[in-house]
Structures are given as structure tokens and as C-alpha cells.
C-alpha positions in Angstrom: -13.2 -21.7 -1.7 -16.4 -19.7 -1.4 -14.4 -17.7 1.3 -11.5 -16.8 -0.8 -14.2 -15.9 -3.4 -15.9 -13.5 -0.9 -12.8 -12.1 0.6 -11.6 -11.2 -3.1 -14.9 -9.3 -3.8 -14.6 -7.6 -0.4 -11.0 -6.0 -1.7 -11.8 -5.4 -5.0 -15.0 -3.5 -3.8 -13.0 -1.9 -1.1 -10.4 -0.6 -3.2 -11.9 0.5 -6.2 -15.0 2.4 -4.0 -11.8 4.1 -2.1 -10.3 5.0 -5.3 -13.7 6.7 -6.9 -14.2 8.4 -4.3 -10.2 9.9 -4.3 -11.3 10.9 -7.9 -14.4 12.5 -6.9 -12.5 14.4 -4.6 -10.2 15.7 -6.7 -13.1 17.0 -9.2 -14.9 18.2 -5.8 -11.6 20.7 -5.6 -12.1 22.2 -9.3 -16.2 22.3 -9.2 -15.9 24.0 -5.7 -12.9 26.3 -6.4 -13.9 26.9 -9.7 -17.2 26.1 -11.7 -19.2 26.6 -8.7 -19.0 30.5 -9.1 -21.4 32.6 -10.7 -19.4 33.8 -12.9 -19.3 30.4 -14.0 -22.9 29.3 -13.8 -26.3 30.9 -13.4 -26.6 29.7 -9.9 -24.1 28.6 -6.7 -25.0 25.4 -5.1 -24.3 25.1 -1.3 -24.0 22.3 1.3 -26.6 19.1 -0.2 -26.2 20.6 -4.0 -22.6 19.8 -3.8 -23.3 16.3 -2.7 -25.8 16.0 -5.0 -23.3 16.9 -8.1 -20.4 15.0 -6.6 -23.0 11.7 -6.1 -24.0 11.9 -9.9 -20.4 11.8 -10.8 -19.6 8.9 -8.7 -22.0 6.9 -9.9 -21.2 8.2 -13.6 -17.5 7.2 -12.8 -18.4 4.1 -11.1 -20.8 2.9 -14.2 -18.2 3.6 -16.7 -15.7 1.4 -15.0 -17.7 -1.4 -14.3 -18.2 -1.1 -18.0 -15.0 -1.0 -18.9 -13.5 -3.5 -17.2 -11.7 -1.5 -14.4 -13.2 -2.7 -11.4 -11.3 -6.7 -12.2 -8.9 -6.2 -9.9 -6.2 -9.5 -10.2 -8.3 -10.2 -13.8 -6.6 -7.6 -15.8 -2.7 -6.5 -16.1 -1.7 -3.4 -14.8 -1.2 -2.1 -18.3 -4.6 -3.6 -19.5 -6.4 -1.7 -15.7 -4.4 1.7 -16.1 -6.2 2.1 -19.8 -9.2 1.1 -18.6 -9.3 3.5 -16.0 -8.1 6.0 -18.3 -11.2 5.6 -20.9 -13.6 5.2 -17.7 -12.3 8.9 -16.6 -12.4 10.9 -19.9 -15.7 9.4 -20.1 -16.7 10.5 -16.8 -15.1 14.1 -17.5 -17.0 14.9 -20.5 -20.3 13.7 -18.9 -19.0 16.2 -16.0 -18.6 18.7 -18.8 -21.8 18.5 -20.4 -23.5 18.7 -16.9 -21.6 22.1 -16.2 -22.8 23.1 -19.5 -26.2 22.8 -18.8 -25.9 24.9 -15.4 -24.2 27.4 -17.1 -26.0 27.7 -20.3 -23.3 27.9 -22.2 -19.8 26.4 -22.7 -17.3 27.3 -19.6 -13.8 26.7 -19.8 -12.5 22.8 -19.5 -9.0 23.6 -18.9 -9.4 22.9 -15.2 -11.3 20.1 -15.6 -8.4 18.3 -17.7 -6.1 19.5 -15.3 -8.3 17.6 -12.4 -8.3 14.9 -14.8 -4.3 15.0 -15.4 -4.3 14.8 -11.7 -7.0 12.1 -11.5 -4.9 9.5 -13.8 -1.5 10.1 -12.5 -3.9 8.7 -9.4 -4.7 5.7 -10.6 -1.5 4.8 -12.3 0.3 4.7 -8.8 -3.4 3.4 -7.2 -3.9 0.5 -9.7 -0.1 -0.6 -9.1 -0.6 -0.5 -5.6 -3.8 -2.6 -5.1 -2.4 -5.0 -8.1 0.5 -5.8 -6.1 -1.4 -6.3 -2.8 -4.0 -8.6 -4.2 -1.3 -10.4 -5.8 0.4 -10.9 -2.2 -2.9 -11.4 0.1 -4.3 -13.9 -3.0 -1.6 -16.6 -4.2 -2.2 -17.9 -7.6 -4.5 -20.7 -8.3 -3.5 -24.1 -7.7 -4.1 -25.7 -11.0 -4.6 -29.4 -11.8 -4.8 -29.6 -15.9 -6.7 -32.6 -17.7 -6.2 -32.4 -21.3 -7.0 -35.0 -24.5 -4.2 -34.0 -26.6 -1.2 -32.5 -27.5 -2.7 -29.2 -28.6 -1.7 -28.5 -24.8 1.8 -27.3 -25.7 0.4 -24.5 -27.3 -1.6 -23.6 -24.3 1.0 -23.8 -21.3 3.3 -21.1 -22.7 -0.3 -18.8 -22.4 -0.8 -19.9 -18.4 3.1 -18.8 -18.2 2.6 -16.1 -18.8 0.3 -15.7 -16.0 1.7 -16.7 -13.2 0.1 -14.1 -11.3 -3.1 -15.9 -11.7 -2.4 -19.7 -12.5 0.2 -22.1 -11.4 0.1 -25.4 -13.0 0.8 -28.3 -10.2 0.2 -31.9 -12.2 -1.6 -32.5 -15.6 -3.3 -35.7 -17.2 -3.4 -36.7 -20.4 -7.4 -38.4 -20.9 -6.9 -41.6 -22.6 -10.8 -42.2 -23.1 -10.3 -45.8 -23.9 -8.2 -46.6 -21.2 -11.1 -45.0 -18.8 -13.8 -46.3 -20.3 -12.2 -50.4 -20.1 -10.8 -49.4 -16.3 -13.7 -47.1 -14.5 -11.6 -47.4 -11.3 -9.1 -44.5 -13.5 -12.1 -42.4 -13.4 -12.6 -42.6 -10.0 -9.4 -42.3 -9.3 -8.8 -39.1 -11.0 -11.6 -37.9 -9.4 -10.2 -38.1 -6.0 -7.3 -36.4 -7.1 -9.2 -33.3 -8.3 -10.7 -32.9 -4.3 -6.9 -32.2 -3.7 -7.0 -28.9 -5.9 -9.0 -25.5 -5.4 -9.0 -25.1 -9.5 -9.0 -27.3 -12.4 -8.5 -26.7 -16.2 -10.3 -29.1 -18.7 -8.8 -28.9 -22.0 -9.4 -30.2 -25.2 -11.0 -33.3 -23.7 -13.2 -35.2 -25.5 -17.5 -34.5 -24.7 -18.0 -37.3 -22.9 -14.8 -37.2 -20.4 -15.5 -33.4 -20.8 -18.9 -33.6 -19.1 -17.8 -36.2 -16.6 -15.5 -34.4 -15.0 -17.3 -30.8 -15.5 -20.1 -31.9 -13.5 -18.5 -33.9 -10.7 -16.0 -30.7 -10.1 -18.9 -28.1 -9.9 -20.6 -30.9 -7.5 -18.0 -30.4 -5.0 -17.5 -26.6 -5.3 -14.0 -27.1 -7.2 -13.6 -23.7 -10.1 -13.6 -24.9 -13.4 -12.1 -23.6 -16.4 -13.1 -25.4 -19.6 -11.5 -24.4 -23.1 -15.0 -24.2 -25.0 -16.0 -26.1 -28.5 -17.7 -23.7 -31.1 -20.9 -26.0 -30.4 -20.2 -24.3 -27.1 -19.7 -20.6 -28.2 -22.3 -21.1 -30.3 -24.9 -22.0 -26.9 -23.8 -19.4 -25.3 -25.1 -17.0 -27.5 -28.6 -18.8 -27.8 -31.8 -17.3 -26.2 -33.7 -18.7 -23.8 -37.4 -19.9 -23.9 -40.0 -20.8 -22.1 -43.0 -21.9 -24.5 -43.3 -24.9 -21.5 -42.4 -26.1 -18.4 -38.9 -27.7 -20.4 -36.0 -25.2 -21.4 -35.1 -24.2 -25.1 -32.2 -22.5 -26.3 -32.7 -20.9 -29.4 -30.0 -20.1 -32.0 -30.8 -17.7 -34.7 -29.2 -18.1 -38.0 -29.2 -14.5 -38.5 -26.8 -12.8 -35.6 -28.2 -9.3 -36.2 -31.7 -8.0 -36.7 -33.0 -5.6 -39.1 -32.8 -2.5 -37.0 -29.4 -3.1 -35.5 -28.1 -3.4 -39.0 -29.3 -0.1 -40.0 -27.8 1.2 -36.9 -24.3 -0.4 -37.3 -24.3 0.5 -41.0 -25.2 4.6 -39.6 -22.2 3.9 -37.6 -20.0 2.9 -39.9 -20.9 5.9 -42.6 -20.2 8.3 -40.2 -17.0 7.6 -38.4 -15.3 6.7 -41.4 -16.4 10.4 -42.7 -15.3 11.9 -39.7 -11.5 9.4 -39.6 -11.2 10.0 -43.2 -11.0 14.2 -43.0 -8.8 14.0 -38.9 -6.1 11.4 -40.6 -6.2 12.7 -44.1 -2.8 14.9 -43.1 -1.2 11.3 -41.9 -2.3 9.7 -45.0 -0.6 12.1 -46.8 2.8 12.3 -45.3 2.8 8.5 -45.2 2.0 7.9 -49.0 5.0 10.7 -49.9 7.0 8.7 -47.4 6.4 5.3 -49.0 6.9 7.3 -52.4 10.4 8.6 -51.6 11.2 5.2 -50.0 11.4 3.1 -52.9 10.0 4.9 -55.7 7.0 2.3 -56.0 3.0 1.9 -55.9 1.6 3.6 -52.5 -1.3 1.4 -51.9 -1.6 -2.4 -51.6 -4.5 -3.6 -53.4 -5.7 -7.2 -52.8 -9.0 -9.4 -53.0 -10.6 -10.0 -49.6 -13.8 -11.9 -48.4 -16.7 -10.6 -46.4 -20.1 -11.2 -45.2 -21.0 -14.5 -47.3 -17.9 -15.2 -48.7 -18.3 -12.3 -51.4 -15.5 -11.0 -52.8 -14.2 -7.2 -52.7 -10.7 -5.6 -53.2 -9.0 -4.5 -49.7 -6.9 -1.1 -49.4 -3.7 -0.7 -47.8 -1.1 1.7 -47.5 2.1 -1.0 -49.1 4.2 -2.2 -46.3 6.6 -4.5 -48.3 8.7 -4.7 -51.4 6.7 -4.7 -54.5 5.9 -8.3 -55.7 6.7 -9.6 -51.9 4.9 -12.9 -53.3 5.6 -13.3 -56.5 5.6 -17.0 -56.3 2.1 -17.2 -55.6 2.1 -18.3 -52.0 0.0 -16.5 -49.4 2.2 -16.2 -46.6 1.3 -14.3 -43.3 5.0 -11.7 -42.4 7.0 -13.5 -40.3 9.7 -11.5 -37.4 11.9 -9.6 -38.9 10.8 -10.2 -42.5 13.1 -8.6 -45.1 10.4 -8.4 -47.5 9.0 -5.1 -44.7 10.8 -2.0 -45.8 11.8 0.6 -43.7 8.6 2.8 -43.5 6.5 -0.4 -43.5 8.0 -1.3 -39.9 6.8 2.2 -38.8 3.4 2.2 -40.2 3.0 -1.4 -39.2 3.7 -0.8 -35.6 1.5 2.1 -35.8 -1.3 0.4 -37.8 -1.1 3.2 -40.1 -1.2 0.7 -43.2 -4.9 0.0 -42.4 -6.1 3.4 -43.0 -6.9 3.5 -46.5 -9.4 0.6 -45.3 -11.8 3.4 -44.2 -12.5 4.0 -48.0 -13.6 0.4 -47.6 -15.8 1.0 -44.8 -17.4 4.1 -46.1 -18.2 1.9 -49.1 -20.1 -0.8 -47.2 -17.6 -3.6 -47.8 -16.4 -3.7 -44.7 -17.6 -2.9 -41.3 -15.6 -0.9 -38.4 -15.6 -4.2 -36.2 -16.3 -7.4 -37.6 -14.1 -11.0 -38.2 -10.7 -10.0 -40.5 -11.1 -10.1 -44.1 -9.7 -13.1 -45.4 -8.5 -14.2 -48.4 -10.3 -16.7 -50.7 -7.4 -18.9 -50.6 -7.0 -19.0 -47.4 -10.8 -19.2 -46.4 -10.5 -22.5 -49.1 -7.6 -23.9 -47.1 -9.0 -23.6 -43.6 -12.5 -24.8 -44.3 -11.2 -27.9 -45.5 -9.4 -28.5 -42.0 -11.9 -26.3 -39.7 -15.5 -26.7 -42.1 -17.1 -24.2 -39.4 -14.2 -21.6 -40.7 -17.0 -20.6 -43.0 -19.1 -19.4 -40.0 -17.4 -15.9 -39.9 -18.5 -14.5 -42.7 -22.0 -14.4 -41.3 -21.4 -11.0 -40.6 -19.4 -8.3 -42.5 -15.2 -8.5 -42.1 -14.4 -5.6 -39.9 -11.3 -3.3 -39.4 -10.9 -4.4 -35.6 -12.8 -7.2 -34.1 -12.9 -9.6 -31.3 -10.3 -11.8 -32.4 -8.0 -8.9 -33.5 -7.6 -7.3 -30.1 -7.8 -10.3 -28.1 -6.0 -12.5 -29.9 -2.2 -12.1 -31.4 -1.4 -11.8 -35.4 0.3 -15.4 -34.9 -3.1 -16.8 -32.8 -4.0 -19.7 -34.3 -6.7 -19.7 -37.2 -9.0 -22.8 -34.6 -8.6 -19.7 -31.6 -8.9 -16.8 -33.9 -12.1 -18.8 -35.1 -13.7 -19.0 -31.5 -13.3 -15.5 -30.9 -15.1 -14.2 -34.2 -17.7 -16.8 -33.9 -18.5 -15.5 -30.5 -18.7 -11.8 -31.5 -21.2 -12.9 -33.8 -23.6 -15.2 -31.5 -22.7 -11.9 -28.7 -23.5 -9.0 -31.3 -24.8 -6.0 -29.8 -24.2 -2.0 -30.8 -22.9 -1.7 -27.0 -20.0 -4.5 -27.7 -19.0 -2.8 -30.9 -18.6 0.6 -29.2 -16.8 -1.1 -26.0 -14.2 -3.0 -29.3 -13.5 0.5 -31.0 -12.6 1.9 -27.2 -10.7 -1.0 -26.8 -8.7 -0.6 -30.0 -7.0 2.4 -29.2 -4.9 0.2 -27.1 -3.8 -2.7 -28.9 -2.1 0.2 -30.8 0.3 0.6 -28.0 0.9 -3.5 -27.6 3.9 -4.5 -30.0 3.1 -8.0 -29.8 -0.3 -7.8 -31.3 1.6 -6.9 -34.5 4.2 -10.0 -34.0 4.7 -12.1 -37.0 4.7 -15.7 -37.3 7.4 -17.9 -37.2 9.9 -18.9 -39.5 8.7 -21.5 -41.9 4.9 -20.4 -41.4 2.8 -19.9 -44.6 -0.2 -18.7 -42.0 -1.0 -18.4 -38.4 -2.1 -22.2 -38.6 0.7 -24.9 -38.1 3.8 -24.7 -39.8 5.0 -27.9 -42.0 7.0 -29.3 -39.8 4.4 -29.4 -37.1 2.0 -31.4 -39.5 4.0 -33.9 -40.0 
């Protein structure tokens, strides 16, 4: 195990330092054809200034992909690598820039610097397809032995279908804890059979069988993927002390301190000032679209919850036919919904019914990232099944958020849950900036904007599934 491990590291370290260095290459060609000129900058560089220039960028390019994700080779999709990449080389390119700025004391020319960079990322489109495809040939997918405590299970196998690339599910046993805990020779016996597997998935198994099997498997060098308990999320984002010789997590009520509220507030004032005036021209073609659509109200006004539970009214561009629920209900849009109207599928799609939220933000209601805003009703509804559902709103509701762009609009509430509680016990200004990058591409992924399913009042179980 430890030598598949290594020999995965060796090629993801060997491919992604071959492919930096192809990109610093290709911005070598520009600054060495081009910038390095004095007509350009104050003063040439020759022989160890060039390596000098070139070694900042690499390292520049290198830091901004391990912090985007782009050096998990085999991790990430090809779609999910080649974006990556992408953000990891504008990012790169304008630190390039401002460097050439600096030499030349003044602000040189950047077309051939995006044409390098043109260049650059029809690179790594063909470069990240190549090494995706060989990792997936010299590393077959993980032989998978699942132990699960209930039926919640059905919901998670269509998930490792659609990774077969990573996961392939061999045998799976259903934990009866009774039936171990009267026969300890079942224990045992299950056990053994976990030696036989490089990789085993715990999920939704009660704590005790949980830690049973947990520590026995990281005993004998078997991976482990657990599906964590908020108790669990909730740990991981403790701090650890040392006041003695025993170890203490501590777990702060508060997920953000003063400081780091001031700064995420700054944040928030000034890109929804600087979003508000560059999408003011879309905001007004799409309200005279809606307008001429159907003749009725361009914005969708409803009550929403934020930061402890307080109450606030939500904007949208409308989306649906006027009085869509009339009846009362709040129901989440299911697939093709015939209450969506023709320009609400476009600005759906194109998230361009959340813009008028940014009126929000710039208000203070809401925050750029943060858990969604709820409504009441719903918030009611869930924390009577889930009671921790209430442990979201310990920070403000947010226009994009952990749970929005890794999870789908049809997650369930109990996963959706996870995901906000650990952006709040994970908070940091560095994680928000990283979501916003990240946002720009879930607005190219249709089935982040999927409806539920027929007969679904929310993304939680529908009624025939309760009974």
C-alpha cells in the first residue's frame, strides 16, 4: 500500500513539475523575445537574470496550483483540473505582469503576455487529459470493501458510480450492532475480511462499530474512508492545546474573530460595489426581458434567514410564473418545472436570478460566501428532524458557499448541513477567496442547478420515501 502511495506521488510530482516548467518556457519565449528589451524596460537582463525571472515565476505558478487544487492528479476530473489550471495561470500572469511593471516603470503592453498565456492553457488542456488518462491506466481503481449501518447507503452508491475512475465497490456489509455484540466471533470475522482489501469505506455505522473498525484498519495500514458525524466536523475544526502533558481540543462558539469579521464585511462592501456597476447592463436587459415575457413583477421578493436565525427579505430576479405557490407550500423547482418560464430557464442556468442579491450583500444581510439563506419554514421543518440544522446560521447566509459548489441543488439538507457546518468550524479569509474562485465554475456545471425530483417539497426525502 505504502508503495502504491509513493509511486502515485512520484507521477503526480513528475508530471505536474514537467508541465510548469513547459509553461515557464513558453513565458521564457515572450520575456526573452519581447519584454526583455529596452525599449520595454529600463534595463536588459542577461544569462543568470533570466533564470532568476523565470525561477520566480515557477515558483509563483507552482504556489498557485498547489493552491488551487491543480497539482491532485487522479483527485480531480479533468473538467474540475483544466479550471484549476486555468485560475492557477491567470494568476501567475498577472503576478508576471506586475513584476514587468515594476522593471519597466510603467505599464508595458500585455497583449503578448495573454497570447503566451492562450498558448499556455491550450497546454494544459491536452497535458491534463494526457496525464489523467495515464494515471488512470498505471493506477487501477481502489478495491473497495463498504461497511454501512443503514439504508442511507442507496443514496451513497449512485455517488461512488459515478467514480469509477477512483472506487470500485467489491462486497458490502450491513453492521447489525446487536448481532456483533451477542456473537464477537462476527467481529472477528469481518475483520479478517477487511486484510483482503487495500481500501475500506465506513459508512453510517454506528460510534461504537465505527471506532472498532477505524482503528483496527489504520492498525494494519488498510485506507480508510469514513463518512464523518457533525460531532466529527465539528473536531476537526477545534484547536489544539497544550496547557499540560494531556491534549485538548478546543471548540470556540464563535467561528470568526473580531478582526476577521471586519475584514470579511470590507470584502463584502466592496465587491458588491464593484459587481453592482460591471453587471448593471445584464441586470437591465434581463429585467426588460422578464418584463416583455409575461408582462409581470421583475424581482422576486421573499423572507429569508441569516446569521441567528434573523429575518431579512431576499432579492431575486422572478424565474417563475407569478403566484408559483399559491397554495402555501414551500416547494424546491423540480426538472422541468412548468411553473419556470422561458427566460427563467436562461437566467437560472446562468445564475443570473441571484444578482439582485448583491443589493443584499451591500446591505449587510448577507455575506458573499456563507451557508444559503433559508426560509423560516423550512429552517422550522428541518430542525425538528436534524436539531443541529440550527448550527448554520452561526454565521451570515452567503451568495455561494461550501455546500453550494460542492454540493448539488437536490443534495440532501443532512449533507448540505455537513458542508456549511464545516465552512464555519474551517473559516478563514483565504477559504472564502479560494470559494468565490471556485464559483465561477459551478456556473458552467448544469447539474448544480438540477431540480429535485418529482413529488419533492425540498431537497430532503420525498413522501414516499418516509413512509
Amino acid at each position: 500500500m505504502k508503495n502504491e502511495d509513493t509511486r502515485k506521488r512520484l507521477y503526480t510530482l513528475a508530471t505536474v513539475f514537467l508541465g510548469i516548467t513547459v509553461q515557464t518556457i513558453i513565458i521564457f519565449f515572450v520575456w526573452q523575445g519581447y519584454y526583455n528589451n529596452t525599449s520595454v524596460i529600463r534595463k536588459i537582463f542577461v544569462f543568470r537574470g533570466h533564470y532568476f525571472v523565470m525561477g520566480i515565476y515557477w515558483v509563483v505558478l507552482y504556489l498557485f496550483n498547489k493552491g488551487n487544487g491543480s497539482l491532485k492528479v487522479g483527485y480531480f476530473k479533468i473538467g474540475d483540473l483544466i479550471f484549476s489550471q486555468l485560475v492557477s495561470n491567470i494568476c501567475a500572469n498577472l503576478v508576471f505582469y506586475l513584476e514587468l511593471c515594476l522593471l519597466a516603470y510603467g505599464f508595458p503592453s500585455p497583449i503578448r503576455l495573454l497570447q503566451a498565456m492562450v498558448v499556455q492553457n491550450l497546454f494544459n488542456i491536452v497535458w491534463v487529459v494526457l496525464i489523467t488518462k495515464g494515471y488512470q491506466q498505471t493506477f487501477p481503481p481502489h478495491q473497495v470493501l463498504l461497511l454501512f449501518g443503514k439504508d442511507s447507503v442507496k443514496e451513497f452508491l449512485p455517488k461512488l458510480e459515478a467514480r469509477k475512475d477512483k472506487f470500485t465497490v467489491c462486497e458490502s456489509i450491513k453492521i447489525n450492532t446487536e448481532k456483533i455484540k451477542s456473537n464477537p466471533e462476527l467481529c472477528q470475522a469481518i475483520k479478517e475480511k477487511m486484510t483482503h482489501y487495500n481500501t475500506v469505506m465506513l459508512w453510517d455505522l454506528p460510534t461504537i462499530m465505527r471506532n472498532e473498525f477505524l482503528k483496527y484498519a489504520y492498525g494494519k495500514g488498510i485506507r480508510i474512508y469514513v463518512m464523518p458525524k457533525i460531532s466529527d466536523i465539528i473536531l476537526n475544526g477545534s484547536e489544539q492545546m497544550h496547557f499540560f502533558d494531556s491534549p485538548l481540543l478546543l471548540t470556540r462558539s464563535a467561528p470568526m474573530t473580531f478582526e476577521e469579521r471586519c475584514v470579511k464585511r470590507l470584502m463584502d462592501i466592496i465587491l458588491s460595489i464593484v459587481l453592482l456597476v460591471v453587471t448593471s447592463p445584464v441586470m437591465l436587459l434581463t429585467a426588460i426581458a422578464i418584463k416583455i415575457n409575461d408582462g409581470g413583477r421583475i424581482f422576486y421578493k421573499q423572507v429569508r434567514c441569516t446569521i441567528g436565525q434573523k429575518k431579512f427579505t431576499i432579492y431575486k430576479f422572478r424565474s417563475m410564473v407569478e403566484n408559483a405557490e399559491k397554495d402555501g407550500v414551500a416547494r424546491l423547482a423540480a426538472k422541468k418545472d412548468s411553473r419556470i418560464t422561458a427566460v427563467g430557464k436562461v437566467i437560472r442556468a446562468t445564475r443570473i436570478d441571484e444578482l439582485p442579491q448583491l443589493f443584499n450583500i451591500f446591505m449587510g444581510s448577507m455575506s458573499f460566501v456563507g451557508p444559503r439563506p433559508e426560509r423560516p419554514e423550512i429552517i422550522k421543518k428541518y430542525t425538528k428532524e436534524i436539531p443541529e440544522f440550527e448550527y448554520r446560521t452561526k454565521v451570515k447566509a452567503g451568495l455561494t458557499g461550501y455546500a453550494q459548489i460542492f454540493g448539488k441543488y437536490n443534495t440532501s439538507p443532512y449533507d448540505k448541513l455537513k458542508l456549511d457546518i464545516y465552512y464555519v468550524e474551517h473559516f478563514s479569509i483565504r477559504l472564502d477567496i479560494w470559494l468565490i474562485i471556485q464559483t465561477i465554475k459551478i456556473i458552467f456545471v448544469p447539474e448544480s442547478t438540477e431540480g429535485v425530483r418529482e413529488g419533492k417539497e425540498t431537497a430532503g426525502k420525498s413522501k414516499q420515501e418516509k413512509k
